[in-house]
C-alpha positions in Angstrom: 27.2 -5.7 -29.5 23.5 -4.9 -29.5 22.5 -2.8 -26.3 20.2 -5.2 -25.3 22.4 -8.3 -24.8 24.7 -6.0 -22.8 21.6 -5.9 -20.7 21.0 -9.9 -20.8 24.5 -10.4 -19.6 24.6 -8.3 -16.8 21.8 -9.8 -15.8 24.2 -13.0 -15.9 26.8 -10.9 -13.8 24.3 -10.6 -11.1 23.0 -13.7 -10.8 26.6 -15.3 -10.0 26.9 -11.9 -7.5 24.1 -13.0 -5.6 24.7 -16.7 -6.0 28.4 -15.6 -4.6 26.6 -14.3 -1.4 24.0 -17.3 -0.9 23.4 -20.3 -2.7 19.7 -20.5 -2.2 19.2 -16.6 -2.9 16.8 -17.3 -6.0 15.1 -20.4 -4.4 14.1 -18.2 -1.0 13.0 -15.3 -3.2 10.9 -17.7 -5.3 8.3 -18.6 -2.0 6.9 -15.6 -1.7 7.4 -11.6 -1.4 6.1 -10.1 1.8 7.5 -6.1 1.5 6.8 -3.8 3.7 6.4 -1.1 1.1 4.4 0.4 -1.4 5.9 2.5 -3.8 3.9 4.8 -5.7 6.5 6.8 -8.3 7.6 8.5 -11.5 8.3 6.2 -14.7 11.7 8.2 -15.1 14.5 6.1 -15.9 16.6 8.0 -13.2 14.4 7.0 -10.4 14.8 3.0 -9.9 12.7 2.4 -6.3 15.4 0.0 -5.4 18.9 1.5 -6.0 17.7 5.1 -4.6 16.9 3.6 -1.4 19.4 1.1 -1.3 16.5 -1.9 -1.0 16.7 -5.8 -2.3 14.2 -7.5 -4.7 10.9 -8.3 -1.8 11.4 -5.3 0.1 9.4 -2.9 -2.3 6.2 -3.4 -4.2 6.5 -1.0 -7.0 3.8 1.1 -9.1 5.3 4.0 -11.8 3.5 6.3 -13.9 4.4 9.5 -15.8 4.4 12.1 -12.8 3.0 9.4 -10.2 0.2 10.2 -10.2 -3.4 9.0 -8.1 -6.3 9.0 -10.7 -9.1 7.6 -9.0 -10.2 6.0 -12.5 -7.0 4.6 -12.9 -7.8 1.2 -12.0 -4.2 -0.5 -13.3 -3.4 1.6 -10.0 -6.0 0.9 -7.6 -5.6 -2.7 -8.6 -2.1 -2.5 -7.2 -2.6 -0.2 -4.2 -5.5 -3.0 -3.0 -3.3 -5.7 -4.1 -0.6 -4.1 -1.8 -2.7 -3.2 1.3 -5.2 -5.9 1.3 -2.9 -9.0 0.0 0.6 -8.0 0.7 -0.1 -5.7 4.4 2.5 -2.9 3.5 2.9 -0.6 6.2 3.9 2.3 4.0 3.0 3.7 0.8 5.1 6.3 -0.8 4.5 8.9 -3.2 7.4 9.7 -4.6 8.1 12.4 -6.8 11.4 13.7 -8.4 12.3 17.2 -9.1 12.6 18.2 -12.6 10.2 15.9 -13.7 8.9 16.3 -17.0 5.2 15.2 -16.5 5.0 18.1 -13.9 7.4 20.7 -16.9 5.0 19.8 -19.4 1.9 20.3 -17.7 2.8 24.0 -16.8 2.9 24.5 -20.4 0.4 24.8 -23.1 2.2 22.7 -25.8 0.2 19.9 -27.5 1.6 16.6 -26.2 -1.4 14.3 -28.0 -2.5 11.5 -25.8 -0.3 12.6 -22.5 -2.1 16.0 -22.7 -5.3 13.4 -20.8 -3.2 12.1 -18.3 -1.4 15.3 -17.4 -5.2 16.9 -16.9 -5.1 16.2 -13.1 -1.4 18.5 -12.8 -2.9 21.6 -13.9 -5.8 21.1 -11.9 -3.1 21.2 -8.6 -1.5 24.4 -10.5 -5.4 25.9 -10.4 -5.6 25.1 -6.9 -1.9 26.8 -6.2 -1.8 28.9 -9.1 -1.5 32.1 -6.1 1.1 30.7 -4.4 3.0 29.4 -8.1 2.7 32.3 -10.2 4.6 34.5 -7.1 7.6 32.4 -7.2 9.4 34.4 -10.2 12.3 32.0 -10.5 11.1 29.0 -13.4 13.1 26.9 -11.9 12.2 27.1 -8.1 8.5 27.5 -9.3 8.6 23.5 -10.7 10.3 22.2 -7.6 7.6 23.7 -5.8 4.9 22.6 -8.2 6.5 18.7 -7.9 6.4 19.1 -4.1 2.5 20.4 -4.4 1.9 17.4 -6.7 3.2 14.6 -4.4 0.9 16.2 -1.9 -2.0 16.3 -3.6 -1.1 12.8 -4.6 -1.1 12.0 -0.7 -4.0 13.5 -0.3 -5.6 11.4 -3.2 -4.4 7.9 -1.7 -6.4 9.1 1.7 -9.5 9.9 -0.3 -9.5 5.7 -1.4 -12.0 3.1 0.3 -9.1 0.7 -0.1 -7.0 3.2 2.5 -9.6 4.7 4.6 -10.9 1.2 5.3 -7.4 -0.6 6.2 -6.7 2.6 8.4 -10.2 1.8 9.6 -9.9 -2.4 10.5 -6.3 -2.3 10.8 -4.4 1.2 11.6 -2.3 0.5 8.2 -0.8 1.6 6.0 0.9 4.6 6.9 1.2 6.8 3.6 4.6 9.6 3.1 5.2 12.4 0.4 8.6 12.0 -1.0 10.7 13.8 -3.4 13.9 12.7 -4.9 16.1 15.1 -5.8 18.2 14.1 -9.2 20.9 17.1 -8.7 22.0 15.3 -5.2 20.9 11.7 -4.8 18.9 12.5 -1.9 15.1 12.2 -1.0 12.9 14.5 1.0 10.6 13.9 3.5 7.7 16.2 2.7 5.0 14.9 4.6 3.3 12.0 5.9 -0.7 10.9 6.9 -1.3 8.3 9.2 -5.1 6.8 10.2 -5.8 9.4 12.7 -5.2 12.3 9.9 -8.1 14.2 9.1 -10.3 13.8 5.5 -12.7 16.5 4.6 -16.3 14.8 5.6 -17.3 14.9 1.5 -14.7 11.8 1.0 -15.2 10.2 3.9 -16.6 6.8 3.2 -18.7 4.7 5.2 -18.5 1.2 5.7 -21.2 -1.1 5.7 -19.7 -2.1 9.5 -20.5 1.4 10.4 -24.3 1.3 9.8 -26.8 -0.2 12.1 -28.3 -3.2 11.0 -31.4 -2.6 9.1 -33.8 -6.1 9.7 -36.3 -7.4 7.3 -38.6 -10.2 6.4 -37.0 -10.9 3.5 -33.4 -12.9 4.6 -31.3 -12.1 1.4 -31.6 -8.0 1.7 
């Protein structure tokens, strides 16, 4: 049998699981989604959102890229974070990174990777930034778990730096927004850190809102 119709009937199979549990499971899912998270992650097969927190379809809005990253040009990815904040009110958005990632391997190397070698720019800009604190972890292997961790910070730190966050912490003291990292060699995720709408932003990417500006009158009534 072809691989994919395996795929097409287990997808059968779990229909009539869920249909087992509650007749109108489909019908209620059908009339809208209203999750409480966004989930920001790695397009690694080995990290599905769902099963690694142990969530149902509607409970997780979902975004994945190679090495989940925040690019502030990226606007497949700002169209879903303002989708998710603005639409949907999440409380949370998660980073979450993995460790052993291969985004964040390749892009403390120096081998030519064609088109990827763009998108993995922004990592070894965070290795610059950390390259002190990197470079003095001897061990290859505990130096990428540390560079994943650094990444899924900076990422953090990158979600903060948006208008569509800054102003929903603003107008509505939402979303929250964690640094996770999954850890394929155990199943299990760490917490790594977390911002919330009283954390501080450097003043250079603080934004101001039109809301915080006095109003400027003038003859003219469409300026």
């Amino acid at each position: 049998m072809d691989s994919y119709r395996k795929l097409l009937l287990a997808n059968k199979a779990w229909v009539q699981d869920r249909l087992s549990i509650r007749a109108d499971y489909f019908e209620r899912m059908a009339n809208e989604q209203r999750p409480e998270f966004l989930w920001i992650g790695c397009s690694d097969s080995r990290v599905p959102a769902e099963e690694v927190t142990g969530t149902e379809p509607g409970e997780i809005f979902v975004h994945r890229n190679i090495a989940n990253l925040v690019i502030a040009t990226d606007f497949n990815l700002l169209s879903v974070l303002q989708f998710a904040v603005e639409v949907l009110e999440v409380k949370h958005v998660i980073v979450c990174g993995h460790y052993n990632c291969g985004g964040v391997k390749n892009a403390m190397g120096n081998k030519h990777l064609g088109l990827i070698n763009k998108w993995l720019r922004q990592l070894k800009d965070t290795y610059r930034i950390h390259s002190r604190e990197l470079e003095s972890i001897r061990d290859e292997s505990a130096r990428l778990d540390r560079f994943v961790e650094l990444n899924v910070s900076e990422q953090v730190q990158n979600l903060a730096e948006t208008s569509i966050i800054q102003k929903s912490w603003k107008k509505y003291k939402r979303p929250f927004v964690h640094g996770w990292v999954y850890d394929l060699r155990t199943g299990l995720i760490k917490d790594l850190s977390m911002m919330t709408p009283d954390s501080h932003i450097e003043d250079i990417y603080r934004f101001k809102f039109a809301e915080d500006s006095p109003k400027q009158f003038s003859e003219d009534p469409d300026v």
